[in-house]
N, C-alpha and C positions, 0 to 999 in steps of 0.2 A: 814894357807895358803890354797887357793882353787885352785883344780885341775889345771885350769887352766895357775896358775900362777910356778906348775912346771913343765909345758910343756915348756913353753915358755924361753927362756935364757935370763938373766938378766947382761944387761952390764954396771955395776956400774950406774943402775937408770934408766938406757936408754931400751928401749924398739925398736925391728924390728919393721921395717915398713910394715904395711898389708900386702901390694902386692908385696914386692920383686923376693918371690918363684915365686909366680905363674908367675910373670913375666919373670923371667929365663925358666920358665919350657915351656910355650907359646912361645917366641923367640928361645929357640933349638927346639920345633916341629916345627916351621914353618920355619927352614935351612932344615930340615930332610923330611918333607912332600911338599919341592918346587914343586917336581913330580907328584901331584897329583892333579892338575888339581883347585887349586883355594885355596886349605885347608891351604896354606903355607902363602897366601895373611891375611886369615883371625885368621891364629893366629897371624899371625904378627902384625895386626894392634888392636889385643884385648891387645896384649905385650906392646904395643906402650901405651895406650892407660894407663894400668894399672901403667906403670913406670913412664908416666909424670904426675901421681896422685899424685904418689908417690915420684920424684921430686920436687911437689911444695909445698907440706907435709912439706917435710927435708927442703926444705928452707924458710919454714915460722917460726919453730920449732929447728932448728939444735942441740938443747940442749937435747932434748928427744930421740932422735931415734940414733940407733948405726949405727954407719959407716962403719960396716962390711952391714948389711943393704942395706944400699944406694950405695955401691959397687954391691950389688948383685944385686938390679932392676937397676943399670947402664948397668951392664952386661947382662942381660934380654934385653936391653933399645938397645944394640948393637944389639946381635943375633938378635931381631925382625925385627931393620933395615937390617939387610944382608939378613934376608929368604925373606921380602918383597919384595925388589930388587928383586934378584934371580929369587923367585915365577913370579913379574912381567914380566923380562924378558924371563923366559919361558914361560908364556900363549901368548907372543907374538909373542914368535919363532913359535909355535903352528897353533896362527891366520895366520900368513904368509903361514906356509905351505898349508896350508888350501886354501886359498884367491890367492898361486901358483896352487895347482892342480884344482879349480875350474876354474882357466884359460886355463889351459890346458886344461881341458874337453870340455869345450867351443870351443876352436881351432879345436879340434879335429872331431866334428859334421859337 
């Protein structure tokens, strides 16, 4: 057996799908870095991005790839869509404040 193959968990033949993790792990930082100014937008959409690979993977295949798996880049698949949101709507609360006080300044001359 090579290395590789006992890293990896073996579920009666079935093998994880590539990008699950990373898709999980990419969708909770971009719930957790909303605040920061765009970072949340752009993992979110590399989450997105990663999970619907990975989606049409599992559903071209379903017989290979474990469903513990495709649970997890679903769940990836979620968290990205929530930080995106989120992230969006905070860079917009952001722009407004912004695009208020430069009204103000204007009034105020």
């Amino acid at each position: 057996m090579e290395q590789q193959d006992l890293l990896r968990p073996n579920h009666g033949g079935q093998q994880a799908l590539p990008n699950a993790t990373a898709s999980l792990v990419l969708g909770i930082i971009s719930i957790v870095a909303t605040v920061c100014y765009g970072l949340g937008i752009i993992c979110g959409i590399i989450a997105l991005v990663l999970s619907n690979k990975d989606r049409k993977l599992f559903q071209s295949a379903p017989e290979l790839y474990s469903a513990s798996s495709y649970s997890t880049s679903n769940a990836g698949r979620i968290c990205a869509i929530i930080g995106t949101v989120l992230s969006s709507i905070y860079i917009l609360i952001i722009l407004i404040i912004f695009i208020f006080i430069g009204s103000m300044a204007t009034l105020g001359r």
